[in-house]
C-alpha positions in Angstrom: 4.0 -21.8 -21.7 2.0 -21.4 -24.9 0.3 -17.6 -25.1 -3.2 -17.6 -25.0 -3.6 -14.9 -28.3 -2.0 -12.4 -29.6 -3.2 -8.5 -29.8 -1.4 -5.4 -31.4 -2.9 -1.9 -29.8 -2.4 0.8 -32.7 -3.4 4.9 -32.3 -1.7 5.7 -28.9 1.5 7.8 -28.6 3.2 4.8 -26.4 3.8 3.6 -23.4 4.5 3.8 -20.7 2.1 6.5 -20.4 3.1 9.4 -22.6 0.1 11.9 -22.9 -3.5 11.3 -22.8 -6.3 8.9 -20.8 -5.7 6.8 -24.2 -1.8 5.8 -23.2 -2.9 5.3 -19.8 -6.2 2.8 -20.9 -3.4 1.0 -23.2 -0.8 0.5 -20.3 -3.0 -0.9 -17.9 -4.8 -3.2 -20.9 -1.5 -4.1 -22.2 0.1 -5.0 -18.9 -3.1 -6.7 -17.5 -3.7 -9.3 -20.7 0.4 -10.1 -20.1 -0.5 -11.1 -16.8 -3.1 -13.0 -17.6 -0.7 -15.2 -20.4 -1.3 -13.4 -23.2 1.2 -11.3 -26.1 0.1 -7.8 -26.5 2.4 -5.5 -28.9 2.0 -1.8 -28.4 3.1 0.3 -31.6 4.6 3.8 -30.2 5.4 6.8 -32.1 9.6 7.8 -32.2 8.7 11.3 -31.0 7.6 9.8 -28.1 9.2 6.6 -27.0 12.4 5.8 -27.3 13.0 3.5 -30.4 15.8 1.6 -28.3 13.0 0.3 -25.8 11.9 -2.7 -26.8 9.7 -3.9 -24.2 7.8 -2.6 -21.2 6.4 -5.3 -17.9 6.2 -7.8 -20.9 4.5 -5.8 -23.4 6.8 -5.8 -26.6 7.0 -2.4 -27.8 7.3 -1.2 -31.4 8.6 1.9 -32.1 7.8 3.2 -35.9 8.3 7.2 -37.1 5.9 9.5 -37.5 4.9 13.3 -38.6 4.3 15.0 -35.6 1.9 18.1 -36.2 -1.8 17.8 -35.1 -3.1 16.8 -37.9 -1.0 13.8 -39.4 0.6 12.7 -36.8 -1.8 9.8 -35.5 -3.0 9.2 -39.0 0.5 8.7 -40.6 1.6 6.7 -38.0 -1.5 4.2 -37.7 -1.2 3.7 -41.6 2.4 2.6 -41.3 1.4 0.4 -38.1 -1.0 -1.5 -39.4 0.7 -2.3 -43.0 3.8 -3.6 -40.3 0.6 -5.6 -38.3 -0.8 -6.9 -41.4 2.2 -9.3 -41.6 2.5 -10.1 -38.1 0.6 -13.5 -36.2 -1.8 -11.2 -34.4 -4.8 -13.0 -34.0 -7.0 -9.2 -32.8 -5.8 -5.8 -33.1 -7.0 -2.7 -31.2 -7.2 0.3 -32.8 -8.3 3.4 -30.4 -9.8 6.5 -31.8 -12.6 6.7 -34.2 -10.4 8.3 -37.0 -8.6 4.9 -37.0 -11.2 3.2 -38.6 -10.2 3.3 -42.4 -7.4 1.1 -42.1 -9.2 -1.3 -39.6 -10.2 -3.7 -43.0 -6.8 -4.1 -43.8 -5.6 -6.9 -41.2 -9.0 -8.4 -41.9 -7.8 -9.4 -45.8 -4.7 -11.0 -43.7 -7.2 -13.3 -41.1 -7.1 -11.2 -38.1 -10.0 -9.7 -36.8 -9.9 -6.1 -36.3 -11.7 -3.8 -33.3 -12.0 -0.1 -32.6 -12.4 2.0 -30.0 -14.7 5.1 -31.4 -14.2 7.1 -28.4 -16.7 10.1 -28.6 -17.8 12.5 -31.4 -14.2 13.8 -32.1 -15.4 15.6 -34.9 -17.5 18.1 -32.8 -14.0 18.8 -31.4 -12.9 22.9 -31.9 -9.4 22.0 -32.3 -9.8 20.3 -35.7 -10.3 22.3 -39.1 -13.0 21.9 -41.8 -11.7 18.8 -43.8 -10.7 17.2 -40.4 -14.0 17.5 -38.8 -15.3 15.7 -42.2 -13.1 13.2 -41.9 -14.1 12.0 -38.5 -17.6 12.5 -39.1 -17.3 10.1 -42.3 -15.1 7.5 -40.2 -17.7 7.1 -37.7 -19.7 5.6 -40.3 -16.5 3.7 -41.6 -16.2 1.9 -37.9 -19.5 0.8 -38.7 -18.7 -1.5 -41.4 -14.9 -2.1 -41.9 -14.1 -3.5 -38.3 -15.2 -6.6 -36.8 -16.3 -5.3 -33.7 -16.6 -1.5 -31.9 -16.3 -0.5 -28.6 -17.7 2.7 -26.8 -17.1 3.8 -23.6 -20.3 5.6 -22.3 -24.0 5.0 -22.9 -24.1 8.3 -24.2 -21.9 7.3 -27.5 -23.6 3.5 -27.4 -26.9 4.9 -28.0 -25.5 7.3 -30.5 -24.2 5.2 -33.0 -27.4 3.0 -32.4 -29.2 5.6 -33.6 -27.8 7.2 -36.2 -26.1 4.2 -37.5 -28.3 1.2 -35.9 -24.8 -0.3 -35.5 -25.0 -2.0 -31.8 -21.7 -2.0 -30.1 -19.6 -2.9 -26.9 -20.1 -1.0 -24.1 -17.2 -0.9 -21.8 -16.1 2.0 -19.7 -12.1 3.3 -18.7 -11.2 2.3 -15.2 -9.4 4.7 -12.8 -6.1 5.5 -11.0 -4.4 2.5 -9.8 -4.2 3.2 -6.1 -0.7 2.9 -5.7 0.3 6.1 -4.5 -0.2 6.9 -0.6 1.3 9.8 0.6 2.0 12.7 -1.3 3.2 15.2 1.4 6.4 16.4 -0.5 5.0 16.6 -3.7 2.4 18.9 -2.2 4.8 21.0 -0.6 7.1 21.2 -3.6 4.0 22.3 -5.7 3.0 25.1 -3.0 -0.1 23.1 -2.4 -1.9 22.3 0.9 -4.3 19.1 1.3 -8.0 19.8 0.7 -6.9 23.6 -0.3 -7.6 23.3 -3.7 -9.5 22.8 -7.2 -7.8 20.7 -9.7 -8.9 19.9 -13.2 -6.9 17.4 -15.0 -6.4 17.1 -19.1 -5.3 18.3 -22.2 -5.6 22.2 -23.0 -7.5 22.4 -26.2 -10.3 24.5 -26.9 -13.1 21.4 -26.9 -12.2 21.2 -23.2 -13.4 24.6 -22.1 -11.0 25.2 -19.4 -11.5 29.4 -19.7 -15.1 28.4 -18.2 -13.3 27.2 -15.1 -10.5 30.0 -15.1 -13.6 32.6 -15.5 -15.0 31.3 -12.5 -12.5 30.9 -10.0 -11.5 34.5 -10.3 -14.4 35.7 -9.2 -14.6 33.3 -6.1 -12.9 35.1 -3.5 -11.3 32.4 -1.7 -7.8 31.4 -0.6 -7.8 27.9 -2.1 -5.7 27.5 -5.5 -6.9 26.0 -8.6 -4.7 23.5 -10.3 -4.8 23.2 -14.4 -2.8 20.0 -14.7 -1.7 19.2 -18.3 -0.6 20.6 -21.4 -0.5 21.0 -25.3 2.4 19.4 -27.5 1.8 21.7 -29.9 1.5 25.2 -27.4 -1.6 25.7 -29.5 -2.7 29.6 -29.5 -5.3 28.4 -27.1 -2.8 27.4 -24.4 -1.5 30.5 -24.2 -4.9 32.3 -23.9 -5.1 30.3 -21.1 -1.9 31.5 -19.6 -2.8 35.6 -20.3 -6.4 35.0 -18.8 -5.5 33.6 -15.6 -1.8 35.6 -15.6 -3.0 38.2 -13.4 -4.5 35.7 -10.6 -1.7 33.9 -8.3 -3.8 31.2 -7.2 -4.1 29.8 -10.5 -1.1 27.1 -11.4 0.0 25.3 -14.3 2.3 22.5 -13.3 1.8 21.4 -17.2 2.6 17.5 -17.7 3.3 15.7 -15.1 4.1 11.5 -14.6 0.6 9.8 -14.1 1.5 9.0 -10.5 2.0 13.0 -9.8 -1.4 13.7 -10.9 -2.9 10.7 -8.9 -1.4 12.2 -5.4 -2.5 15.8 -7.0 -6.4 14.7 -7.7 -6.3 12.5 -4.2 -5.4 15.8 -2.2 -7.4 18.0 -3.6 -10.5 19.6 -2.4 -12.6 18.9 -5.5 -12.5 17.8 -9.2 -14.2 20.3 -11.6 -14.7 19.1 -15.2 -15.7 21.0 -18.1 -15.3 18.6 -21.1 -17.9 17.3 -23.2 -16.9 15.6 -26.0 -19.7 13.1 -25.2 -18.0 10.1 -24.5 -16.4 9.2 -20.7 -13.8 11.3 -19.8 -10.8 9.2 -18.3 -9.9 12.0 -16.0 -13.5 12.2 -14.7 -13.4 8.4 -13.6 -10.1 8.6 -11.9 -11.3 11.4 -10.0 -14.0 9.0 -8.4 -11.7 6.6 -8.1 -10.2 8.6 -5.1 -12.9 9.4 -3.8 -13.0 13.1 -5.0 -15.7 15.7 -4.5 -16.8 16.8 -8.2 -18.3 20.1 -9.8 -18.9 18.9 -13.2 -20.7 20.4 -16.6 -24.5 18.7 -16.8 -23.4 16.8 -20.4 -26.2 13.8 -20.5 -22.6 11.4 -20.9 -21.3 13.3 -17.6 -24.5 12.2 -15.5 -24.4 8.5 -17.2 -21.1 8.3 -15.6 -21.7 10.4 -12.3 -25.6 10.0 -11.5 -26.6 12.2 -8.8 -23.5 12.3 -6.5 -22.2 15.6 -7.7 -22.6 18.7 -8.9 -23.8 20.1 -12.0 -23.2 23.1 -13.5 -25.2 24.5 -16.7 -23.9 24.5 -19.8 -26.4 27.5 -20.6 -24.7 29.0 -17.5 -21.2 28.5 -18.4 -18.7 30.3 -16.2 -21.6 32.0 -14.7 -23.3 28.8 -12.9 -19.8 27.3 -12.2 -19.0 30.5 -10.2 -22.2 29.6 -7.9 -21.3 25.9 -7.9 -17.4 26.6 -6.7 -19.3 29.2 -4.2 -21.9 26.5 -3.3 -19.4 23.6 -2.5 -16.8 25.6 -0.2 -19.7 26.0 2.0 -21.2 22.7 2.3 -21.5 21.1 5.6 -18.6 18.4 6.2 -21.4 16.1 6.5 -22.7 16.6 3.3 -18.7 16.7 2.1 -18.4 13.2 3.5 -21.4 11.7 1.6 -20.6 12.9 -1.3 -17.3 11.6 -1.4 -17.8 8.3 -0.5 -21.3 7.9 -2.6 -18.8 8.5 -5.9 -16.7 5.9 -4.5 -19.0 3.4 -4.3 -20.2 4.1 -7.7 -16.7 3.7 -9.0 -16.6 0.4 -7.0 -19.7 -0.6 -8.7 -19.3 0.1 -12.8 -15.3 1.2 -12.7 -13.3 -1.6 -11.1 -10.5 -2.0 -13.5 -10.8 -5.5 -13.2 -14.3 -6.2 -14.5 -12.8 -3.6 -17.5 -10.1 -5.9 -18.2 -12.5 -8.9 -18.2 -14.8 -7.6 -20.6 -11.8 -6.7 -23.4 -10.4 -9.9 -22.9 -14.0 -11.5 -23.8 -14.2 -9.1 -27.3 -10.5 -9.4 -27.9 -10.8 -13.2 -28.4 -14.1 -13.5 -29.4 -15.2 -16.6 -31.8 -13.4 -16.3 -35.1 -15.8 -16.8 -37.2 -17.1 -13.3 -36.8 -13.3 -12.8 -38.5 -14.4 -12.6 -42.3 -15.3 -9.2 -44.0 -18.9 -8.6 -43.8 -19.8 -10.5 -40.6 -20.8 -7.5 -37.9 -22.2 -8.0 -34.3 -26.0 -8.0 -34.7 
């Protein structure tokens, strides 16, 4: 059966899921559009995936070297990606991340039409230096004229760009976890863990995430439930291991580091709550898993955080910082099981409502293959 298009996905690590909310938006994408008789090409990064693997649930995979250090590696490797797409019979390609946006005229020149996926204001990001932080504060401007189409994923970075740029864009959210995993008694055991027993945050451990605000606060909670930092840094930044010497000294503190996307579904499902403390302004894809379990959720009051959450949660201050997030932590352990209950299945409704993976995948499949006449350099979405 003839394919209905053809889409390359460029500025991920690879998949299956290797690292970040990005891999996991690109596998379920990827492996959705297959499904639904299209050819989708993923381009991975050799460090990451293993070159031999040349396909994954009918996504061809394209494996292509890279320089892996923090500040080349996704740049370097999106360059070389998209010279290799330019000569390929794509008719869209993805790009994700804002700082992808400088090559996104390239596969225009060849006929295909080109969309990116800004995420949120990366350059306001502490991990990046000087000339980086330019550079993805000049590409958000680039991603307003070189591709064919942009895509945000919260109202927060929508109205953003409307306004500073008066570019409009797509809005279209990350789904959640997948459901498939139902019983996690071992794994809990295995990790020392007891249902409903503990506090989990879920991400990468870079300073723009402010995870020593949640550290600071759970050690002064006297309590016996455990808090859970799931995730990592590929680079063991100097910031991951102020994290490690600042909660060394508390027990109930853990860092399983990375773990298979699956593991941290049955670990977010089981926990007693979900605390987030990122603000990069756009939706967080760890924050919408989260609700899609169902999860009780102690989260910083970011205006993107409450688009996403609305008022089934609770907010600490940003003024307040560790402070306020102490009192939060404090204030949820001793809410009624009633008001537990409510909570909990208030976010899932919410997810229900604006989440579903399946209107997600609808909505990219519209943009993907969108008339082609809006193909030619110069033509934007009004």
């Amino acid at each position: 059966m003839e394919k209905k298009g053809k889409i390359a996905l460029i500025g991920i690590r690879g998949i299956p899921v290797v690292y970040s909310g990005y891999e996991t938006f690109s596998e379920v994408l990827s492996t959705e559009l297959v499904k639904k008789n299209y050819a989708v090409t993923v381009y991975c990064r050799a460090p990451y995936v293993n070159p031999k693997k040349k396909s994954y649930r009918g996504v061809e995979l394209i494996t292509l070297p890279t320089i892996p250090s923090k500040n080349f590696d996704t740049i370097f490797h999106s360059f070389i990606s998209t010279v290799h797409a330019c000569f390929q019979n794509y008719d869209t390609i993805l790009y994700l991340s804002v700082g992808n946006s400088i090559f996104s005229f390239l596969p225009r020149i060849f006929g295909k039409r080109t969309i990116v996926n800004v995420d949120g204001m990366d350059w306001k990001r502490k991990k990046w230096g000087r000339f980086a932080k330019w550079f993805l504060n000049y590409s958000e401007y680039l991603a307003t004229i070189l591709p064919n189409a942009i895509v945000t994923d919260s109202f927060f970075i929508r109205d953003y760009y409307l306004s500073k740029y008066k570019k409009k864009s797509h809005y279209i959210p990350y789904g959640g976890f997948l459901g498939h995993q139902k019983n996690g008694t071992k794994l809990l055991k295995k990790c020392g863990l007891q249902k409903g027993k503990y506090f989990i945050w879920n991400g990468r451990l870079v300073p723009d995430n402010h995870i020593e605000e949640l550290i600071l606060a759970f050690k002064q909670v006297k309590t016996d439930f455990k808090c859970v930092i799931l995730g990592d840094d590929l680079y063991k930044s100097a910031y991951r291991d102020k994290l490690h010497v600042l909660s060394s000294e508390d027990g109930r503190i853990i860092f399983p580091g990375f773990v298979p996307h699956n593991t941290a579904e049955i670990l977010v499902k089981n926990a007693f709550a979900y605390v987030e403390t990122k603000r990069s302004g756009g939706t967080h894809p760890s924050l919408v898993e989260a609700m899609s379990v169902g999860s009780l959720i102690i989260c910083d009051n970011l205006q993107a955080n409450i688009d996403v959450l609305g008022n089934d949660t609770i907010y600490y201050s940003l003024k307040g910082g560790s402070v306020d997030l102490t009192k939060k932590i404090i204030q949820l352990t001793m809410s009624s099981s009633s008001d537990i209950k409510m909570m909990k299945r208030n976010i899932k409704k919410r997810y229900m409502k604006y989440y579903r993976w399946q209107n997600i995948i609808d909505s990219y499949t519209r943009i993907l293959f969108l008339d082609q006449t809006l193909m030619r350099i110069g033509i934007h979405d009004k």
